[in-house]
LONUMI-119020 format. One record per residue (C-alpha): residue in three letters; y, x, z; residue number from 1. Coordinates in steps of 0.001 Angstrom, whole numbers, plus 500000, padded with zeros to 6 digits. Each point is the difference from the previous one (the first is absolute). Last residue first. Layout:
// LONUMI-119020
+--------+--------+--------+--------+-----+
! residu !  north !   east !     up ! num !
+--------+--------+--------+--------+-----+
!    ALA !      Y !      X !      Z ! NUM !
...
+--------+--------+--------+--------+-----+
This chain:
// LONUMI-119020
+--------+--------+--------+--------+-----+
! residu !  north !   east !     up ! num !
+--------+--------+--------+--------+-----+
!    UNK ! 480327 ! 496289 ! 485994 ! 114 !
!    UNK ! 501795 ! 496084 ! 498027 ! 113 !
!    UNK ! 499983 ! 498433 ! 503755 ! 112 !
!    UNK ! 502480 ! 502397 ! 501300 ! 111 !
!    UNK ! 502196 ! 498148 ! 497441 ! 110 !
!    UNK ! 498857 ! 496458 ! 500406 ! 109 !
!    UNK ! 500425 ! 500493 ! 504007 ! 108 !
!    UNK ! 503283 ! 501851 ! 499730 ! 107 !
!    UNK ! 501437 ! 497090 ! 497787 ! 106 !
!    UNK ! 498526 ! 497460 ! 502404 ! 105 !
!    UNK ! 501966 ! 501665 ! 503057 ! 104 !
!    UNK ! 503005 ! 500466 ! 497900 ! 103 !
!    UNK ! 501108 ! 496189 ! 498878 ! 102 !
!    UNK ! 500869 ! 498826 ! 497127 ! 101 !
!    UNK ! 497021 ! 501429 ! 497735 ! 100 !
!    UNK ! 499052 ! 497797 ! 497035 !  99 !
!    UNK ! 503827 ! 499284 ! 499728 !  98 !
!    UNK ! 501019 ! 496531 ! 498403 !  97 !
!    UNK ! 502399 ! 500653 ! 497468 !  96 !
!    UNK ! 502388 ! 496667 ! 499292 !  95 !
!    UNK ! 503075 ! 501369 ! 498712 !  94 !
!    UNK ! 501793 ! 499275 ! 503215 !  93 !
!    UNK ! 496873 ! 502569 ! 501745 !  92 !
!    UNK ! 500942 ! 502743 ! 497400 !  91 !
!    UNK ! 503583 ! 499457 ! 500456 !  90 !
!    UNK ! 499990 ! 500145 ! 503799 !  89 !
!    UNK ! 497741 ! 502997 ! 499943 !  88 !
!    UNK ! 501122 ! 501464 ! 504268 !  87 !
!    UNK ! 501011 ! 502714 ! 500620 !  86 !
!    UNK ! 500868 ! 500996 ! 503756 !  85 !
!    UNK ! 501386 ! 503365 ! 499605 !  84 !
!    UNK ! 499284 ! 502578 ! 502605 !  83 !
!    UNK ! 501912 ! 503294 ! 500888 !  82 !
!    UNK ! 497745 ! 502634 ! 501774 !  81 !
!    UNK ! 498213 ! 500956 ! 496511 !  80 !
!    UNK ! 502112 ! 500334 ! 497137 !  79 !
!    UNK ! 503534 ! 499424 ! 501026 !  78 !
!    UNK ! 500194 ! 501600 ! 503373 !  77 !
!    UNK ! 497773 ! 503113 ! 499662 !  76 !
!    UNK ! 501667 ! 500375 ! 496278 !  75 !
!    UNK ! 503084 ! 501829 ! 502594 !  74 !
!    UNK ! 497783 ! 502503 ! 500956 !  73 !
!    UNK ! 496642 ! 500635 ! 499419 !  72 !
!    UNK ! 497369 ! 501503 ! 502191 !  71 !
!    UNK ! 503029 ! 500168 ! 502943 !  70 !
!    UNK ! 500744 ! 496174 ! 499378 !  69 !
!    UNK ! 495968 ! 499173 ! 500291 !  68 !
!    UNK ! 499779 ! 501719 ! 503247 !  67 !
!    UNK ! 503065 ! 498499 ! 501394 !  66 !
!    UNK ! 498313 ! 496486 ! 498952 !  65 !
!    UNK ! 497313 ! 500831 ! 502269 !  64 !
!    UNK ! 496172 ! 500343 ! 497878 !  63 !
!    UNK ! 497229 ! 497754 ! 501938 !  62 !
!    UNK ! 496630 ! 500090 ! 499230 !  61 !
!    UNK ! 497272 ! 498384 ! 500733 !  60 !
!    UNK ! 497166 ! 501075 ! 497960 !  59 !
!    UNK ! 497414 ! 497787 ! 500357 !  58 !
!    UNK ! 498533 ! 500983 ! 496810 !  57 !
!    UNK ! 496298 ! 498860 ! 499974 !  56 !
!    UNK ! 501038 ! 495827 ! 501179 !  55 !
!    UNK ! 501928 ! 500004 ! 496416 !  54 !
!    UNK ! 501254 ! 496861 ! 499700 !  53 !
!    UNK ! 501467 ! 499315 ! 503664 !  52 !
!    UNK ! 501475 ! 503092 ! 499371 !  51 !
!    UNK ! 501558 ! 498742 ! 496593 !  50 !
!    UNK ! 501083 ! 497122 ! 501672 !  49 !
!    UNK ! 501869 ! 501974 ! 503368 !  48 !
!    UNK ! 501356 ! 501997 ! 497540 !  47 !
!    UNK ! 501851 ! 497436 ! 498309 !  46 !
!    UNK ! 500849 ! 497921 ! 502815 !  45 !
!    UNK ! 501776 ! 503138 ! 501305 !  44 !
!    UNK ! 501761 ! 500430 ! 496412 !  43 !
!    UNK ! 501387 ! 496583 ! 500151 !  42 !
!    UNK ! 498383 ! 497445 ! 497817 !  41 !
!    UNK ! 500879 ! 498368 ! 497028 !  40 !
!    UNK ! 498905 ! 496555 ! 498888 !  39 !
!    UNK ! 500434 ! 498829 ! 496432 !  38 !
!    UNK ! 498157 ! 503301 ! 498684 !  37 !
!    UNK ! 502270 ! 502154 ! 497982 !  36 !
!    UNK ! 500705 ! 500407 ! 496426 !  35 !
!    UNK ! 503912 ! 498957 ! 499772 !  34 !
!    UNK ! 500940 ! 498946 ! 496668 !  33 !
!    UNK ! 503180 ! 501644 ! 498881 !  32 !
!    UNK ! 501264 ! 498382 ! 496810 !  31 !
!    UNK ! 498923 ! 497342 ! 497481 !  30 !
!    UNK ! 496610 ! 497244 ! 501079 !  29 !
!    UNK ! 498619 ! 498264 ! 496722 !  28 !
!    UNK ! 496632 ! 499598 ! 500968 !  27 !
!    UNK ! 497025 ! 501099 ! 497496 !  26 !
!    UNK ! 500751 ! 503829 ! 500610 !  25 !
!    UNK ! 500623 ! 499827 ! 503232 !  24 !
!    UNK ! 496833 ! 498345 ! 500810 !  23 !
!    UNK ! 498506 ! 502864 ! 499016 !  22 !
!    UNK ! 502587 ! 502480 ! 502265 !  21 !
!    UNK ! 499182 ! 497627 ! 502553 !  20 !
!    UNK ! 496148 ! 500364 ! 500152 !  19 !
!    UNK ! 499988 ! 503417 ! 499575 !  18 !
!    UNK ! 502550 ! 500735 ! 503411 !  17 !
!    UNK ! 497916 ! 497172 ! 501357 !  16 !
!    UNK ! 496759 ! 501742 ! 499512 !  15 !
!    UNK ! 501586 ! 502999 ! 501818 !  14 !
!    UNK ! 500458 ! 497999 ! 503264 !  13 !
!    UNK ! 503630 ! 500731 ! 500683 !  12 !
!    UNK ! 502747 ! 501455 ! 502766 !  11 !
!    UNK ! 502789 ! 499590 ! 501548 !  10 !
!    UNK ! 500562 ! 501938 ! 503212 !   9 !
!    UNK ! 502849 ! 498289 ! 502531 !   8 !
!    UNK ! 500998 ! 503228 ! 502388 !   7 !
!    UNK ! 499148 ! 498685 ! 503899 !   6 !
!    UNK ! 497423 ! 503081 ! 500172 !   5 !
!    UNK ! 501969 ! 502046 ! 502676 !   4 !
!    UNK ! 499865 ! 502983 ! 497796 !   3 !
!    UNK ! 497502 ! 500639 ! 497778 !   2 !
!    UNK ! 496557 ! 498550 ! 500586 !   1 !
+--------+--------+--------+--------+-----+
């Protein structure tokens, strides 16, 4: 986890990502399309998934923001301690129905596929 965890983290199942750029090409959608899930999670809730996933790498972890802004600097901030709750308004208007909304199932599926 890095920093205090409270950071929103968007993220996607990667059959969505192929899903939605083919239904992109039937749907008449213009400009920035958001591809992320419909519900993000913080970076703590995150983590706690993906070790609730894999059982074998209970690697708990904990990196201090200070840490992070002495590894690198001012992009400490913006790329990783920073958050962005994101959500695909447009895609969800448009009618797209995500085969993965939620992060727990998308784990599952994926972890499933080894």
């Amino acid at each position: 986890q890095l920093g205090d965890g409270r950071q929103w983290m968007p993220w996607i199942h990667l059959d969505d990502v192929l899903d939605i750029c083919s239904y992109l090409m039937h749907t008449p959608l213009s400009g920035p399309i958001n591809l992320t899930a419909p519900e993000p999670v913080s970076h703590r809730d995150f983590c706690q998934a993906l070790q609730r996933q894999v059982p074998w790498a209970r690697l708990r972890l904990k990196v201090p923001a200070a840490l992070v802004r002495l590894l690198l600097g001012e992009m400490a901030d913006e790329v990783l301690l920073t958050g962005q709750r994101v959500v695909p308004a447009r895609l969800l208007q448009s009618g797209y129905r995500f085969r993965y909304p939620q992060l727990q199932p998308a784990l599952q599926q994926l972890l499933a596929r080894r």
